[in-house]
C-alpha positions as CSV (number, residue, x, y, z in Angstrom):
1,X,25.7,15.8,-25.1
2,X,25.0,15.7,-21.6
3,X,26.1,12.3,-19.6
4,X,22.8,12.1,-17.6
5,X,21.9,8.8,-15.8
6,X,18.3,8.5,-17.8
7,X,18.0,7.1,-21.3
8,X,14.2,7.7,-22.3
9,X,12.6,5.7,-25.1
10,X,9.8,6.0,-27.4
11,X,8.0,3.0,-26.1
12,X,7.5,5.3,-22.9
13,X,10.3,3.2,-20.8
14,X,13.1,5.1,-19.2
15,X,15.9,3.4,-18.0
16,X,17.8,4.9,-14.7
17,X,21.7,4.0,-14.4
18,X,22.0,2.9,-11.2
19,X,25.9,3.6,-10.6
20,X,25.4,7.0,-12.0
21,X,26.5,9.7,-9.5
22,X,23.2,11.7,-10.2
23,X,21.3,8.5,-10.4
24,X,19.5,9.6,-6.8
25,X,18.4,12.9,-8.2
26,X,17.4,11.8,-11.5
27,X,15.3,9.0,-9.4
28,X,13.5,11.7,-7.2
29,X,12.5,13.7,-10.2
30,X,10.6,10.8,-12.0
31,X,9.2,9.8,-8.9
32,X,6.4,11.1,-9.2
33,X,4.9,10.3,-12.3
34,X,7.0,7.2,-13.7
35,X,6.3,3.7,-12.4
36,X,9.2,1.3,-11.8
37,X,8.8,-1.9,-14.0
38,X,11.8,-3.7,-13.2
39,X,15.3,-3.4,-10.9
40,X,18.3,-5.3,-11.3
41,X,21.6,-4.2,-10.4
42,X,22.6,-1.6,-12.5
43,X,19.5,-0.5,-14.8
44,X,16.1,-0.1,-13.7
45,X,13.3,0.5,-16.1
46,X,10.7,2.7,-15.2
47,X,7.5,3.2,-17.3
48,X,5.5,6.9,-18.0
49,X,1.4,5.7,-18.0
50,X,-1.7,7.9,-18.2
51,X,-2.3,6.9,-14.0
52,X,1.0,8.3,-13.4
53,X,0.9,11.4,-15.5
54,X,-2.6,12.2,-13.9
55,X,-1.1,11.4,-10.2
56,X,1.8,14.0,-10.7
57,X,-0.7,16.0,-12.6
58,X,-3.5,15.9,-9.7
59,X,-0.8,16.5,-7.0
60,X,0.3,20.1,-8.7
61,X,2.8,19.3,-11.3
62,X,2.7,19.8,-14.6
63,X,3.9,18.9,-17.8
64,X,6.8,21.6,-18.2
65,X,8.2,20.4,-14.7
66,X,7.8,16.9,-16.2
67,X,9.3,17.1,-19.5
68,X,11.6,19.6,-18.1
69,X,12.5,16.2,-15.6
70,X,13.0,13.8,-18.5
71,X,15.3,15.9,-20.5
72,X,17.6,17.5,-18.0
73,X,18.6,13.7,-16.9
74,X,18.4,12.2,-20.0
75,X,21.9,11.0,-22.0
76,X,20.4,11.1,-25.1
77,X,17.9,13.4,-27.3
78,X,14.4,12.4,-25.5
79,X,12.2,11.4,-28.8
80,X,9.8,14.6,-29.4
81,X,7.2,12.1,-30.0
82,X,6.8,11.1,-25.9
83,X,7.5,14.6,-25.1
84,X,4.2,15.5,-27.2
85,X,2.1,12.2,-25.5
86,X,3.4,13.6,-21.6
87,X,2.1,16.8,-22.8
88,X,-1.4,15.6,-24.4
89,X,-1.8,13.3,-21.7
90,X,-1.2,15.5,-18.7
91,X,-3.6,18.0,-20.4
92,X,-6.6,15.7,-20.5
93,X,-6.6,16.3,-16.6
94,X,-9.0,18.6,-15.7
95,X,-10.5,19.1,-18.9
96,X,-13.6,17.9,-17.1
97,X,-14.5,19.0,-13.8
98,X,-17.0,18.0,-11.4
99,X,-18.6,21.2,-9.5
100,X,-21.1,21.9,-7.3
101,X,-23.7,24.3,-8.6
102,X,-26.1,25.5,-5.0
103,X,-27.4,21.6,-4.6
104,X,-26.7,20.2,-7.8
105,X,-23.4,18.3,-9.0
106,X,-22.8,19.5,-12.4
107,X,-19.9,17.7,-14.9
108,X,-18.1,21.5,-16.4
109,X,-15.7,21.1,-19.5
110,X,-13.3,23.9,-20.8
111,X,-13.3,22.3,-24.0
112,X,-17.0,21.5,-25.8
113,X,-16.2,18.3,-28.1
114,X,-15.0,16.7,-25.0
115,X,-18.3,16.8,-23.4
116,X,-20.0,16.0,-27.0
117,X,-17.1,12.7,-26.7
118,X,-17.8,11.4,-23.6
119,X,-21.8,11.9,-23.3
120,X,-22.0,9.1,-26.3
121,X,-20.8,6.4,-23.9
122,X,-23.4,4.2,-22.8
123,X,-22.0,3.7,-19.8
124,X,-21.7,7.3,-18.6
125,X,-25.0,8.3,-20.4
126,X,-27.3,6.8,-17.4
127,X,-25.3,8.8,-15.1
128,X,-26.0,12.4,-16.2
129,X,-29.2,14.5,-16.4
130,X,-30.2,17.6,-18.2
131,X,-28.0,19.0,-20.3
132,X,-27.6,23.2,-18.8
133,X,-25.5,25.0,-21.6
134,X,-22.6,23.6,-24.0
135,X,-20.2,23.4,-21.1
136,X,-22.3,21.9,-18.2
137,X,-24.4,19.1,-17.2
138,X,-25.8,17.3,-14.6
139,X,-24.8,14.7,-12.8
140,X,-27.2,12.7,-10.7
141,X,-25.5,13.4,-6.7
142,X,-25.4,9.8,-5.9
143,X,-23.3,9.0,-9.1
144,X,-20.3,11.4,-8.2
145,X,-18.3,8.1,-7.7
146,X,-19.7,6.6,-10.6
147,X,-19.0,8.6,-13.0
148,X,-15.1,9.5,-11.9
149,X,-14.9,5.5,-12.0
150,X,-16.4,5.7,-15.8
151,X,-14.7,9.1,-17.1
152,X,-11.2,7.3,-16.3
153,X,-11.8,4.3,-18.0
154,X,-12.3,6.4,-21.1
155,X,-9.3,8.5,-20.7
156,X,-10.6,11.7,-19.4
157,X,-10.2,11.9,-15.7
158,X,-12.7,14.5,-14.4
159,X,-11.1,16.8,-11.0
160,X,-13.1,16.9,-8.2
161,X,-13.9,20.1,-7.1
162,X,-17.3,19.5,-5.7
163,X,-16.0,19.5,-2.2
164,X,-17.0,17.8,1.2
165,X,-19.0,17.8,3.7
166,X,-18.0,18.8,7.3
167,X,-19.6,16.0,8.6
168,X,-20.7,16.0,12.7
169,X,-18.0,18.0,14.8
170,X,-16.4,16.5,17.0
171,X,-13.2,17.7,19.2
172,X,-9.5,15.9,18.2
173,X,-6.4,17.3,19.6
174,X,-3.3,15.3,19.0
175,X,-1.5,15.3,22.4
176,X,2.1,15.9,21.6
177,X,3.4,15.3,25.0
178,X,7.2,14.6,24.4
179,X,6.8,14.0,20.8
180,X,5.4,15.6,17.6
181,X,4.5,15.1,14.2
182,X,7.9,13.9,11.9
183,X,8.3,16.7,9.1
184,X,7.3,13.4,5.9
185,X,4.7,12.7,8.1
186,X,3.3,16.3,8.2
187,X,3.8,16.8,5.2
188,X,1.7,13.9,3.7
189,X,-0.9,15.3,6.4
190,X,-0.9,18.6,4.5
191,X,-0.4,17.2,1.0
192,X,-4.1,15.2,2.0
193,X,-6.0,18.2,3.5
194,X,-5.4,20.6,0.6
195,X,-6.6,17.8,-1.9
196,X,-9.5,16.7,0.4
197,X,-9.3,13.3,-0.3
198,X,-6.6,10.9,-1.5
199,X,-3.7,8.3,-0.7
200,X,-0.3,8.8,1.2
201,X,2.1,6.1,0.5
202,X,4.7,5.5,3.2
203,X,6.8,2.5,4.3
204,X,5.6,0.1,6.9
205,X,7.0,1.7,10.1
206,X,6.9,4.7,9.2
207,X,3.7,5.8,10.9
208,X,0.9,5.7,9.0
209,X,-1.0,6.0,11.4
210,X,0.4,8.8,13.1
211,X,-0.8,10.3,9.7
212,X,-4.0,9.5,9.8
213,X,-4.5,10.7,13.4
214,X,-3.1,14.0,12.3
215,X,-5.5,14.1,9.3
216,X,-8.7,13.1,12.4
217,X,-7.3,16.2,14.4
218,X,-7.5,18.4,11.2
219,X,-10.6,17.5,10.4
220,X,-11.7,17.5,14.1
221,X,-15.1,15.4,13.0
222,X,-16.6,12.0,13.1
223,X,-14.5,9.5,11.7
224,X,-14.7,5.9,10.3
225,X,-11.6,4.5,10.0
226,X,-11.9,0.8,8.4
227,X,-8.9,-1.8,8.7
228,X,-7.7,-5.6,7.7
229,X,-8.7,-7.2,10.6
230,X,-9.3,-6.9,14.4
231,X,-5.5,-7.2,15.5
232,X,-5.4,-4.2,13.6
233,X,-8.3,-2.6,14.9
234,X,-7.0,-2.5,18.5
235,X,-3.7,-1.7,17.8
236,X,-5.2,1.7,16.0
237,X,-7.2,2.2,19.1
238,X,-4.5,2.0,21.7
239,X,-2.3,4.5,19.4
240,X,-5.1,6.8,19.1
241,X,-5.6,6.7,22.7
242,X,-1.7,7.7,23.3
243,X,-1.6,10.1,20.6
244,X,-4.8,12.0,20.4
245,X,-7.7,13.8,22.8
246,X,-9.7,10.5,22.5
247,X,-11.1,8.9,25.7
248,X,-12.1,5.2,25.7
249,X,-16.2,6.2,25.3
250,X,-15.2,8.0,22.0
251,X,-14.1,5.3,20.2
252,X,-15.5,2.4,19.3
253,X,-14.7,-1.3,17.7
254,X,-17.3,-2.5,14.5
255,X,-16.3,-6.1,13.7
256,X,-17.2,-10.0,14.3
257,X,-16.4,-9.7,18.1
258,X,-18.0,-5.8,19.1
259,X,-20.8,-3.9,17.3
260,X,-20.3,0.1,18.7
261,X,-20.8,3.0,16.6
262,X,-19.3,6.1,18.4
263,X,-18.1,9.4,17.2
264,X,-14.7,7.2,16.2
265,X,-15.9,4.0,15.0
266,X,-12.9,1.7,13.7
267,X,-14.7,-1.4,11.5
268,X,-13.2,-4.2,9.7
269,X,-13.4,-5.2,5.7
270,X,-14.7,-8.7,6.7
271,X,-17.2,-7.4,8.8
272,X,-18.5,-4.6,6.0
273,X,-17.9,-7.2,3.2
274,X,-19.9,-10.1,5.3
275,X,-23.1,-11.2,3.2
276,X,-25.9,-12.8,4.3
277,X,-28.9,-14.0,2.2
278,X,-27.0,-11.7,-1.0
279,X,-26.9,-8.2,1.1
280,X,-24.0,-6.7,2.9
281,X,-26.0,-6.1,6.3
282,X,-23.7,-4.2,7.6
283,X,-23.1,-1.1,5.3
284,X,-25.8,0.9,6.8
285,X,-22.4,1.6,9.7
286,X,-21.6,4.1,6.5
287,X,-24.9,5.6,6.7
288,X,-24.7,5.5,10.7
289,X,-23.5,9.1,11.8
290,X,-22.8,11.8,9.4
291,X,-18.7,10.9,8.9
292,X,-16.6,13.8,8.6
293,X,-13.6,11.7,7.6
294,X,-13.1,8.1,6.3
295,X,-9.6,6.4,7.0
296,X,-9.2,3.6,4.4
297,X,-5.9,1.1,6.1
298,X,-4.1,-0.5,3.7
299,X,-5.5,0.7,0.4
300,X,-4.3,-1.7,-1.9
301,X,-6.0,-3.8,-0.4
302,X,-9.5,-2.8,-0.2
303,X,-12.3,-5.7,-1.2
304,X,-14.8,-4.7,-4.2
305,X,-17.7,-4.4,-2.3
306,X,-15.8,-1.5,-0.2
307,X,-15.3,0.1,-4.1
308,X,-18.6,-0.1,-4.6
309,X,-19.7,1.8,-1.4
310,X,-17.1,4.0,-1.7
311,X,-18.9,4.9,-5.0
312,X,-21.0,6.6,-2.8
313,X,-19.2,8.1,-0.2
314,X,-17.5,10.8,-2.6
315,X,-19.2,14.4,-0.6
316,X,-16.9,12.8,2.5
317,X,-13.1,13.2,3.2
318,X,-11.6,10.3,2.1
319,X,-7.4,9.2,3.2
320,X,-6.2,5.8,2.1
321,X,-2.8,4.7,3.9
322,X,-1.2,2.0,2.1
323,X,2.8,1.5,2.0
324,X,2.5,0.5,-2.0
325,X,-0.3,1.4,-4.4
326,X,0.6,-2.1,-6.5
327,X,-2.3,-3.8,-6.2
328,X,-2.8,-7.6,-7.8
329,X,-6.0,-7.0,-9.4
330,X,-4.8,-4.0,-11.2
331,X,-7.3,-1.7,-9.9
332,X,-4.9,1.0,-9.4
333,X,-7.6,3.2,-11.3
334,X,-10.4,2.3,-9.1
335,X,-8.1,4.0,-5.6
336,X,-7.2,6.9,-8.2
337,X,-11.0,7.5,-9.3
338,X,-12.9,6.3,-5.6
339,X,-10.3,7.1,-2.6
340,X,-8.6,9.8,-4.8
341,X,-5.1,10.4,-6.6
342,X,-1.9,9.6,-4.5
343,X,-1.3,12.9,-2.3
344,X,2.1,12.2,-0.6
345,X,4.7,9.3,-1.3
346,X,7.7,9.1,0.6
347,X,10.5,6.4,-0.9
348,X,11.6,4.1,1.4
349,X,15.1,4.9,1.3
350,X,14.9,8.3,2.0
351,X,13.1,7.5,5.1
352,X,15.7,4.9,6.3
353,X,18.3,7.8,5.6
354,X,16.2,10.2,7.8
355,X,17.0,7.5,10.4
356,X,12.9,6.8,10.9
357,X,13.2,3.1,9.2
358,X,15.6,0.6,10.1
359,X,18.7,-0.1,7.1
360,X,17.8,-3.6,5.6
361,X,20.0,-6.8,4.7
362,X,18.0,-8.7,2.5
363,X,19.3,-12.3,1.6
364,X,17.8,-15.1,-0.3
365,X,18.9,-19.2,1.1
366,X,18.7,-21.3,-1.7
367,X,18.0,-24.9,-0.6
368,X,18.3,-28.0,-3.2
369,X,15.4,-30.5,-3.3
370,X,16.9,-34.1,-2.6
371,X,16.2,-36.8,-5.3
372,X,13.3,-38.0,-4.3
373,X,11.5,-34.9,-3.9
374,X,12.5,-33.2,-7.3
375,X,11.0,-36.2,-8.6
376,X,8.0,-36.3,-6.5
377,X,7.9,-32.5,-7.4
378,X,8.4,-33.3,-11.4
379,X,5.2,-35.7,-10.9
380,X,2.9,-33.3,-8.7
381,X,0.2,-32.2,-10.8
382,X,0.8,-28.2,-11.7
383,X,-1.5,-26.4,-9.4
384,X,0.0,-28.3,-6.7
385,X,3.8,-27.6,-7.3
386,X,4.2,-24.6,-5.6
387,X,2.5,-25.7,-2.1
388,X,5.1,-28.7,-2.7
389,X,7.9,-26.9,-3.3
390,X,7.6,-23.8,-0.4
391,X,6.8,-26.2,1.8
392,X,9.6,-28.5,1.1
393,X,11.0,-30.6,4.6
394,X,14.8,-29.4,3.3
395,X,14.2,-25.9,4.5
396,X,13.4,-27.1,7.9
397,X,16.8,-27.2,9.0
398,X,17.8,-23.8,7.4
399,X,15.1,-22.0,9.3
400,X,16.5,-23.7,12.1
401,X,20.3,-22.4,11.7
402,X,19.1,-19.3,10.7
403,X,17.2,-18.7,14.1
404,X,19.8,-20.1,16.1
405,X,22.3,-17.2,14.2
406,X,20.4,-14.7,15.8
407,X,19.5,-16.5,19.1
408,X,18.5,-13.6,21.4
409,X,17.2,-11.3,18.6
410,X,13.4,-10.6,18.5
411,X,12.5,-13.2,15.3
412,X,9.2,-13.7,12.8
413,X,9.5,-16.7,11.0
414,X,6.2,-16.0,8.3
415,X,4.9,-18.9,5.7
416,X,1.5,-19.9,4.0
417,X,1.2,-23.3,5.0
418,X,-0.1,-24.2,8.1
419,X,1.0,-27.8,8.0
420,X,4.7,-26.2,7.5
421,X,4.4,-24.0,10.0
422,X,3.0,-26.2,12.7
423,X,6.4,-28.6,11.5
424,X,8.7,-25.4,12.3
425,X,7.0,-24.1,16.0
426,X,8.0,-27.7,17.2
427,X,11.3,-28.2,15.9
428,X,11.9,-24.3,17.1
429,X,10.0,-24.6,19.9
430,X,7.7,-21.5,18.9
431,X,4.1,-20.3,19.9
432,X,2.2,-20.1,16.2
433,X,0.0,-17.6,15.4
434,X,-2.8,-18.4,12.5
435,X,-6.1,-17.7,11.5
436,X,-7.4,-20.0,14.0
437,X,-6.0,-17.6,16.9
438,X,-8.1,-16.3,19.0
439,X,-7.5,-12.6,18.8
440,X,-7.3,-12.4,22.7
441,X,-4.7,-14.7,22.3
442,X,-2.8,-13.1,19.3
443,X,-2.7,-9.8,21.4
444,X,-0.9,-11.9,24.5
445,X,1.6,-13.1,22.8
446,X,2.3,-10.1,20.2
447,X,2.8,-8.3,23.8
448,X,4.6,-10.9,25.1
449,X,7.0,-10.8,22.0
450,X,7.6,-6.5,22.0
451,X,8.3,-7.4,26.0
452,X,11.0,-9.3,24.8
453,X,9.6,-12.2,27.2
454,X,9.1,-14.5,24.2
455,X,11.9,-14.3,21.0
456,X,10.6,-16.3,18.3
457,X,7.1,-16.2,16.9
458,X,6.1,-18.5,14.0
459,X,3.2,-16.7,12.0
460,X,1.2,-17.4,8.8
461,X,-0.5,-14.4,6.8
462,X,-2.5,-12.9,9.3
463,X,0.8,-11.1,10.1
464,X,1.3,-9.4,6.9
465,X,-1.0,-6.8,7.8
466,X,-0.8,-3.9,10.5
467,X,0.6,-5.8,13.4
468,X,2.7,-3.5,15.7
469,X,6.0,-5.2,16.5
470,X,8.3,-2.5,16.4
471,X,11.5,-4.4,18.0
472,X,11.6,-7.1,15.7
473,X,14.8,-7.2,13.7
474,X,14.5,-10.6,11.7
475,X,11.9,-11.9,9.1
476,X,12.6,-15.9,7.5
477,X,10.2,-16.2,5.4
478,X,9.4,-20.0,4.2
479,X,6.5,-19.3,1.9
480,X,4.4,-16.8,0.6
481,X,1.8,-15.9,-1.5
482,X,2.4,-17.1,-5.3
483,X,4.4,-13.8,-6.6
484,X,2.3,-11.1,-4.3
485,X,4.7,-8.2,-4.2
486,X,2.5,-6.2,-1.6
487,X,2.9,-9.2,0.8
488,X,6.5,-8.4,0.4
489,X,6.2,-4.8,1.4
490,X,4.4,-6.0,4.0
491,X,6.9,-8.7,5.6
492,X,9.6,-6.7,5.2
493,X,7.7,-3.9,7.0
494,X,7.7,-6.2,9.7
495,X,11.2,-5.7,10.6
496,X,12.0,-1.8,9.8
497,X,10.9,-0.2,12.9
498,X,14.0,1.4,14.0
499,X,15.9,-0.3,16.7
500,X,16.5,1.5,19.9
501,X,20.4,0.4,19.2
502,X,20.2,1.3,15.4
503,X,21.0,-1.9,14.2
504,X,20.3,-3.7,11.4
505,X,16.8,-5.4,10.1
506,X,17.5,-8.8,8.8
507,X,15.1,-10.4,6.1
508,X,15.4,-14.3,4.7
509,X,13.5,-15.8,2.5
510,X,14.3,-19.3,2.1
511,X,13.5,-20.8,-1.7
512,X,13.5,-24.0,-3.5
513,X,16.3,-23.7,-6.5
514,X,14.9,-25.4,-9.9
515,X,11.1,-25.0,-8.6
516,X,8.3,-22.6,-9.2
517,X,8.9,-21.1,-5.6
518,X,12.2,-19.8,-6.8
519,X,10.1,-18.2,-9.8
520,X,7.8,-16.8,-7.6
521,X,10.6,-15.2,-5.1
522,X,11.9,-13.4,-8.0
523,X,8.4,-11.9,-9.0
524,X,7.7,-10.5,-5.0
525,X,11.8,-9.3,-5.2
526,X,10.9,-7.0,-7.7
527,X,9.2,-4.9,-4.6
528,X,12.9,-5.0,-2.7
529,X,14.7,-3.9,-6.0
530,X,11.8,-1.2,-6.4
531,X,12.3,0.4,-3.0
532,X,16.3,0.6,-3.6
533,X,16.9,-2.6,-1.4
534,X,19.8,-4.9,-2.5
535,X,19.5,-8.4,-1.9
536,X,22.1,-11.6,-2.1
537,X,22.0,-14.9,-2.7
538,X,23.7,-17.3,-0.9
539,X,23.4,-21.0,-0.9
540,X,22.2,-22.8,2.4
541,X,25.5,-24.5,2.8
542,X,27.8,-21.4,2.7
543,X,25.5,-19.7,5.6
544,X,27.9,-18.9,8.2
545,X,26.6,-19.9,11.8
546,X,27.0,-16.4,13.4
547,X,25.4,-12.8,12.6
């Protein structure tokens, strides 16, 4: 009986031993197509679903290399049972295939009484047309989204092979002047292109972006590249103006401040999601040029009404960048069916051992609520205890020491509360950044923090997402969204840019013991423990006063 580090259960769990000296190994070879549930400190529980058996299965493995996987880690006989399901399930992959046949999109099985299956669901028979012989029918071109979305939902998830439009040439170089492509991020540029369309997961600071400009100079065409919000939308533009052919005239900004449609146009969710009188008014920017490429930012985070259009855009390249695929709506299947399946994922740790991300401490401070506020908070009505607890006066103090530990070092301290926040720039004596920031502001003092002029920001949600601060090396965070894992990813992001002196990123989060705010720390943890990040617990009083 081998020892292995894996034991695998028939309830389609597998539990990793975390101590186990082939624990990394065993973890890289499930990686691809089990999920992790949970991660304490010795076992972590991992789960095998349909989505990740298609994912593996859609990015070239197969069920041999999967079972194969499972039982040359595993301490125990895996149950035959689950070997069978990987089998079955990986198998329904490609057992419907959508093809292009001269102009017509055409829905081809390998296996009849699929085809008979599925054309009895109501919701997939308004998509297709005539019916051309046993194995084929058509599918109506504008429903190629559609019906991906639909075939999913019944458990047969159709391959894509109808291909892409070039879309309008036009000229990209990336101008590696002193620099180049790292091999990950390659990589996950090559991984995309040979699929056509698809998701890269990488860590925040890892360059995403860099992969998405390497993607534009492959497919050296028009290119819509949509993003959170306008913050972000410059900060692309200045990196593809350092990093690629672009000039200034080629690129232009679509959102609340700028309306330009060039052969690069970067837009914003709010402004494509905006609705006025019931329409979206702005969605004809998809039908503006003919796109050769569309860069979806932050994937996991993409509004419905971007779904919806996306439904449509399924004869262009598509590349979501997103540094997790969890997403709080659970519309994982939607990115797998609309963007396309996950085509590159590097795990965080590995790229902090390639030296590319800085190493992480992660501590929670546990603060005690004084009498009269764990009564107050026993007394608030439910909906409101959270807000009262996060935003507790007691941590005011503790965000203080904390900052004062690392006086000097570059510091983000991030909450949800603007009343809290406004409370912590004065006692720290901190410019705030909010939603109510202009964004010509935002960029000043961003710049003026990665000069090093300014060392403490104090900034509410609109930093989560695609801000550029690479020399910021401490995150305290006060409050956050409810249990939001991705917000997680995202804060800690904030601080794993490597450091010119390779030191280490520090991220707080301060909680409230015996509230719901400590319940909901342990929920958006789960994304630390995920990505192979330890953190500690230390009580506010034993924080020593140094680094």
């Amino acid at each position: 009986m081998p020892d292995g580090p894996l034991i695998v259960q028939s309830d389609k769990t597998v539990l990793l031993e975390v101590d186990h000296p082939q624990a990394e190994e065993a973890r890289r070879a499930i990686a691809s197509f089990a999920e992790l549930e949970r991660a304490p400190e010795h076992v972590h529980t991992y789960r095998v679903t349909p989505l990740g058996l298609w994912n593996a299965r859609a990015a070239g493995h197969d069920a041999e290399q999967v079972v194969d996987a499972l039982i040359r880690f595993s301490r125990y006989p895996v149950p035959n049972a689950l070997l069978v399901d990987v089998a079955e399930t990986m198998a329904r992959y490609g057992r419907l295939r959508l093809e292009k046949d001269g102009d017509r999109l055409t829905l081809v099985t390998t296996d009849k009484p699929v085809l008979e299956e599925i054309l009895r669901h109501k919701k997939i028979q308004p998509l297709v047309g005539d019916r051309l012989d046993e194995h084929t029918v058509i599918v109506h071109n504008s429903d190629r989204g559609a019906i991906k979305q639909q075939l999913i939902k019944v458990g047969w998830p159709a391959e894509d092979l109808a291909g892409y439009v070039d879309g309008e040439a036009h000229a990209i170089g990336l101008e590696q002047d002193g620099w180049s492509l790292r091999p990950y991020q390659q990589q996950a540029v090559d991984g995309f292109w040979h699929g056509g369309s698809g998701v890269v997961v990488l860590p925040c600071g890892a360059g995403k972006t860099l992969v998405g400009a390497g993607a534009m100079a492959q497919a050296s065409a028009t290119t819509l590249i949509l993003v959170t919000n306008t913050v972000s939308a410059r900060q692309w533009r200045d990196e593809l103006l350092r990093r690629t052919t672009l000039t200034e005239e080629e690129i232009g900004e679509y959102s609340g401040a700028r309306k330009e449609i060039r052969p690069v146009t970067i837009a914003t969710y709010q402004v494509l999601t905006h609705k006025r009188k019931g329409v979206h008014p702005h969605l004809e920017l998809l039908d503006a040029r003919d796109w050769g490429l569309i860069v979806y930012d932050e994937v996991h985070l993409l509004p419905a009404p971007i779904f919806r259009m996306t439904a449509d855009l399924q004869a262009r390249r598509r590349l979501g960048l997103t540094a997790t695929l969890v997403r709080e709506d659970g519309r994982e299947s939607d990115v797998f069916s609309l963007i396309g399946p996950k085509r590159y994922d590097a795990p965080w740790k590995d790229i902090e051992a390639q030296g590319y991300i800085a190493p992480a401490d992660c501590v929670e401070v546990r603060v005690t609520l004084s009498e009269s506020d764990r009564m107050a908070y026993a007394t608030t009505e439910p909906e409101e205890r959270y807000r009262f607890a996060s935003s507790a006066t007691v941590k005011d103090p503790v965000v203080e020491q904390l900052v004062e530990r690392h006086r000097g070092e570059p510091t983000l301290v991030i909450g949800q509360y603007l009343d809290q926040l406004e409370t912590l720039a004065n006692r720290l004596d901190a410019d705030l950044i909010t939603g109510e920031t202009t964004v010509a502001v935002r960029q000043k003092l961003f710049q003026q923090f990665r000069d090093g002029e300014i060392s403490t920001l104090v900034v509410s949600k609109v930093a989560n997402f695609s801000i550029d601060l690479p020399e910021a090396s401490v995150a305290i965070q006060v409050s956050g969204t409810f249990g939001s894992r991705q917000e997680e990813a995202q804060r800690l992001g904030r601080v794993l840019r490597p450091k010119g002196d390779g030191r280490t990123a520090h991220f707080y989060t301060v909680v409230a013991r015996d509230t719901v705010d400590a319940d909901f720390a342990a929920h958006r943890q789960r994304f630390l423990a995920e990505q192979g990040y330890a953190y500690r617990i230390v009580d506010a009083d034993d924080l020593p006063t140094h680094a």
